[in-house]
N, CA, C and O of each residue as an XYZ file, in Angstrom:
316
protein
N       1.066     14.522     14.392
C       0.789     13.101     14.411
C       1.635     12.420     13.341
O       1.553     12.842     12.188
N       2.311     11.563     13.583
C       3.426     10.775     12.698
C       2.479     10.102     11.105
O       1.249     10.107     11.044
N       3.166      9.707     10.245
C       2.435      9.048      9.192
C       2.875      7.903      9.112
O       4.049      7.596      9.323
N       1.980      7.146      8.800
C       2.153      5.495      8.701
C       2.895      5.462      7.292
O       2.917      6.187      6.297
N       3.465      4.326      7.673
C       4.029      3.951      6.473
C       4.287      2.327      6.404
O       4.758      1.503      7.188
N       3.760      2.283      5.116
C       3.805      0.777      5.082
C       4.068     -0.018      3.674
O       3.897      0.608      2.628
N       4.412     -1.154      3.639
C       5.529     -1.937      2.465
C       4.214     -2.411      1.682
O       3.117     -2.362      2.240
N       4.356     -2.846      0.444
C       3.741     -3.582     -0.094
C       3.780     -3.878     -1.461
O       4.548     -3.167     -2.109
N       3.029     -4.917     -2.203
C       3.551     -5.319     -3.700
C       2.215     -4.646     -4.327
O       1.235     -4.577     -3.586
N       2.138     -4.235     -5.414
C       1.396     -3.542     -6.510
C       0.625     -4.450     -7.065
O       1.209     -5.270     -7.773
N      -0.680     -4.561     -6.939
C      -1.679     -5.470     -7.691
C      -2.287     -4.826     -8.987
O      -2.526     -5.478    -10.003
N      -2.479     -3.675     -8.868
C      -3.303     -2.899    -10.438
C      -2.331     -1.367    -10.279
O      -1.743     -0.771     -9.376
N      -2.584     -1.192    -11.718
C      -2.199      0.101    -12.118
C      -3.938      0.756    -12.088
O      -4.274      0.663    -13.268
N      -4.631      1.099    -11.632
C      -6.272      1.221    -11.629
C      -6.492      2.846    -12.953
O      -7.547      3.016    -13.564
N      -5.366      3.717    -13.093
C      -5.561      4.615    -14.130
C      -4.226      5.576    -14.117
O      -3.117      5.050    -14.201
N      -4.370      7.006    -14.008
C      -3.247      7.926    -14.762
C      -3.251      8.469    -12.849
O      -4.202      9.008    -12.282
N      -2.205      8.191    -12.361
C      -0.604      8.255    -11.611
C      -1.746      7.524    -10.308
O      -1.824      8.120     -9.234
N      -2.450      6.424    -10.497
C      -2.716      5.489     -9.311
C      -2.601      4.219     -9.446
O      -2.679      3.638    -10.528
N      -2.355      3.544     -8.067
C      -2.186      2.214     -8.073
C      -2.403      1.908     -6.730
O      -2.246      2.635     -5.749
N      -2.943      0.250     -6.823
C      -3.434     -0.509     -5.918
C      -2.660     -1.383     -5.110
O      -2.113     -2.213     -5.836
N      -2.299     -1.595     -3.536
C      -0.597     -2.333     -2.972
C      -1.871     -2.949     -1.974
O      -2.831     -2.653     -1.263
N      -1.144     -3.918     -2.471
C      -2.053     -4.992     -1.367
C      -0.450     -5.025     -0.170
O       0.745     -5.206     -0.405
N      -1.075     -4.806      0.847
C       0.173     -4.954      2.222
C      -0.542     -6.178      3.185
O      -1.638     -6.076      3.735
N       0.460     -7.477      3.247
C       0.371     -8.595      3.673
C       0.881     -8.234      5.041
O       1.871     -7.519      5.196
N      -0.128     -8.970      6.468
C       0.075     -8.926      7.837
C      -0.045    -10.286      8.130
O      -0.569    -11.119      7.390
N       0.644    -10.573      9.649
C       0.326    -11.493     10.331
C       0.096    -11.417     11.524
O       0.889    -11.054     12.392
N      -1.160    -11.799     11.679
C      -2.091    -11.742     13.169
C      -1.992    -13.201     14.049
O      -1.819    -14.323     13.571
N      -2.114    -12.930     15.106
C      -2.210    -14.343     15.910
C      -3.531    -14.350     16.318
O      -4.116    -13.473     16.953
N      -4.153    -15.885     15.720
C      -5.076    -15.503     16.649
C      -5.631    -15.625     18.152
O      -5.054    -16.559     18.709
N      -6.489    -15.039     18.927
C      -6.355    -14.820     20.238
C      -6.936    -16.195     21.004
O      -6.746    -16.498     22.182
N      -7.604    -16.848     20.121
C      -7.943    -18.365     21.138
C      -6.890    -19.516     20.642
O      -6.465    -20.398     21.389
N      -6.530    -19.366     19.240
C      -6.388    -20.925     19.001
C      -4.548    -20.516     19.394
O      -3.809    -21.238     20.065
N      -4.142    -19.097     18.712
C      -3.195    -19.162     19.336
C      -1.873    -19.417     17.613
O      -0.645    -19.501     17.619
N      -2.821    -19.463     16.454
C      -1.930    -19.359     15.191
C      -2.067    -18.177     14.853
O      -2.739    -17.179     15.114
N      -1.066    -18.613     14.043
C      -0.571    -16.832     13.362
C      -1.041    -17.252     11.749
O      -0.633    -18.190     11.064
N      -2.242    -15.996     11.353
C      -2.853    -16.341     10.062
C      -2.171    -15.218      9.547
O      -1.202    -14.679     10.082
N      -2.756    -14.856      8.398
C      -1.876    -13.792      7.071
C      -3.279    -12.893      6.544
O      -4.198    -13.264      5.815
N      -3.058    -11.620      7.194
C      -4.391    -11.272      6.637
C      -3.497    -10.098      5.992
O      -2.406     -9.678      6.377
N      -4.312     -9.677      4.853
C      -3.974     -8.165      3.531
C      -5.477     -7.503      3.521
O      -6.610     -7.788      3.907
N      -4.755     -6.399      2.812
C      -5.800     -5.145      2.671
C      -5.313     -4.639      1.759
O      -4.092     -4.728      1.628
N      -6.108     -3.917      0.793
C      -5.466     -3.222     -0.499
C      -5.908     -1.619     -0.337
O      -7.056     -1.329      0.001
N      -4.978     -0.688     -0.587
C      -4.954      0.527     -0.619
C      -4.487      0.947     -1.414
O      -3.361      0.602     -1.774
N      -5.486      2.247     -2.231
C      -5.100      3.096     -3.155
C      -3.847      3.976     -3.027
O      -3.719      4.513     -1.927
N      -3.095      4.174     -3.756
C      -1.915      5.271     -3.766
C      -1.819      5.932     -5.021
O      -1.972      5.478     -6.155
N      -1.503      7.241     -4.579
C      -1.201      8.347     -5.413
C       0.382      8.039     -5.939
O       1.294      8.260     -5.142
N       0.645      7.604     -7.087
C       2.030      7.732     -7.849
C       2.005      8.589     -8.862
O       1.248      8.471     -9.825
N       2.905      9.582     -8.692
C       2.985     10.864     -9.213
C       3.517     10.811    -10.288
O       3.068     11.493    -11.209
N       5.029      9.681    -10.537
C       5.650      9.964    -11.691
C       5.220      8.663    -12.674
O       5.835      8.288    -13.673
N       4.056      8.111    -12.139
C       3.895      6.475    -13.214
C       5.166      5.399    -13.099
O       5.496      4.524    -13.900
N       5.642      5.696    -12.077
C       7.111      4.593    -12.192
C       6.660      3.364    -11.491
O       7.455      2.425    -11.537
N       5.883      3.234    -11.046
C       5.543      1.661    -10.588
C       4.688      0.584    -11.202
O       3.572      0.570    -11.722
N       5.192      0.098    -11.068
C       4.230     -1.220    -12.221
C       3.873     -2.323    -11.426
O       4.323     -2.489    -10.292
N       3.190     -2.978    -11.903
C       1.920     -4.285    -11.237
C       3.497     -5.376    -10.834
O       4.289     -5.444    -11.774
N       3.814     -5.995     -9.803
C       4.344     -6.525     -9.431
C       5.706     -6.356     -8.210
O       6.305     -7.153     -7.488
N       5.790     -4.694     -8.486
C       6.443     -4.232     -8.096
C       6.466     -3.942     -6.343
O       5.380     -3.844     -5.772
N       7.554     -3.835     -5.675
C       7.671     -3.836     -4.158
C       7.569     -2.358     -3.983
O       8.457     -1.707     -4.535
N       6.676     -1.717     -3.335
C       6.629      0.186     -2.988
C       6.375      0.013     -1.610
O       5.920     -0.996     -1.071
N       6.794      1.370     -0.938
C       6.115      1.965      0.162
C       5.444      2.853      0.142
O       5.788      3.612     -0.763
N       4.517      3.240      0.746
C       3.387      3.692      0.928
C       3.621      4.520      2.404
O       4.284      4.136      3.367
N       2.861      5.766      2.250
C       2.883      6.841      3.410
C       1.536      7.336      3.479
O       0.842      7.529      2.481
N       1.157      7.549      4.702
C      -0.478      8.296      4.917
C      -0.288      9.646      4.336
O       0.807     10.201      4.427
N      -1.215     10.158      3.790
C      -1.579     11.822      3.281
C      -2.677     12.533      3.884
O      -3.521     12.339      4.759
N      -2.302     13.518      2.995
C      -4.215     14.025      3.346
C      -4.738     13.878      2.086
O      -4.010     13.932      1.095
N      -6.422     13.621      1.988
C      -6.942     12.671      1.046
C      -6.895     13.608     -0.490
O      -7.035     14.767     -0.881
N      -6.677     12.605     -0.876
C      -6.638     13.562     -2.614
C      -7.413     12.858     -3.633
O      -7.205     12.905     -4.845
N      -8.348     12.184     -3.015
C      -9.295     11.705     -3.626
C     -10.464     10.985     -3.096
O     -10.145     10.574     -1.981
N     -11.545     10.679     -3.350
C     -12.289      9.899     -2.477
C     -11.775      8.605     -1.608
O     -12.239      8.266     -0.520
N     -10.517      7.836     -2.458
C     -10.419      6.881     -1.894
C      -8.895      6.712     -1.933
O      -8.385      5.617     -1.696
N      -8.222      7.721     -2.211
C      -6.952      7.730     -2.445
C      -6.251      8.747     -0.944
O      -6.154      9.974     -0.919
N      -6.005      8.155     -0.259
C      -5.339      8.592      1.089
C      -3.259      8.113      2.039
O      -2.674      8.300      3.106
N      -2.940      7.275      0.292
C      -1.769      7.064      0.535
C      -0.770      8.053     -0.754
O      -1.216      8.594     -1.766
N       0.235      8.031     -0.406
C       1.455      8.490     -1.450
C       2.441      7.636     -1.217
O       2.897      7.336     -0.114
N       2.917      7.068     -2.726
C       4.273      6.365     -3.065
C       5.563      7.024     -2.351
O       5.725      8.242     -2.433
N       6.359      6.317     -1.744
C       7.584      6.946     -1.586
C       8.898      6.563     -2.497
O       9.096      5.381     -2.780
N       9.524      7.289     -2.813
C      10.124      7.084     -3.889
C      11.500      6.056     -3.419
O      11.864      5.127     -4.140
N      12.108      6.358     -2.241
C      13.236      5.233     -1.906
C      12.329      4.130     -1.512
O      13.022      3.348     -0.860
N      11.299      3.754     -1.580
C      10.739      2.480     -1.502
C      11.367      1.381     -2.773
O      11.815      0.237     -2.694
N      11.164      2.309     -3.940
C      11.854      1.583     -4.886
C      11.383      0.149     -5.858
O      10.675     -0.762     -5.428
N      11.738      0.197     -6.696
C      11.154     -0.975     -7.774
C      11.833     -2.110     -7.591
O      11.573     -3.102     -8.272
């Protein structure tokens, strides 16, 4: 089964090699027919501490390595 992967900007450093990427979407909606902006924030595993709160990363599905930690940083995502 393929792994998702998805873009996003860094909202918290939350402790020692994790961080929080809020990833911004746009949905249409199905009656009126606009396109709104909905986000979701997901935990990621960053291994080497190289990302910091503002920063642009990608993000890849894993297998879970923590209760709530089910993504990994990819490193050509990049700062």
């Amino acid at each position: 089964m393929p792994r998702r992967i998805l873009s996003g900007v860094v909202t918290s450093k939350s402790g020692n090699k994790s961080i929080v990427v809020q990833v911004d979407r746009r949905v249409r909606h199905p009656l009126y027919k606009k396109f709104m902006k909905k986000s979701k924030k997901y935990h990621a595993h960053d291994e080497e501490n190289q990302f910091g709160v503002g920063d642009k990363v990608r993000i890849q599905e894993c297998a879970p390595i923590s209760k709530q930690k089910t993504w990994v940083t990819i490193a050509e995502g990049g700062a």
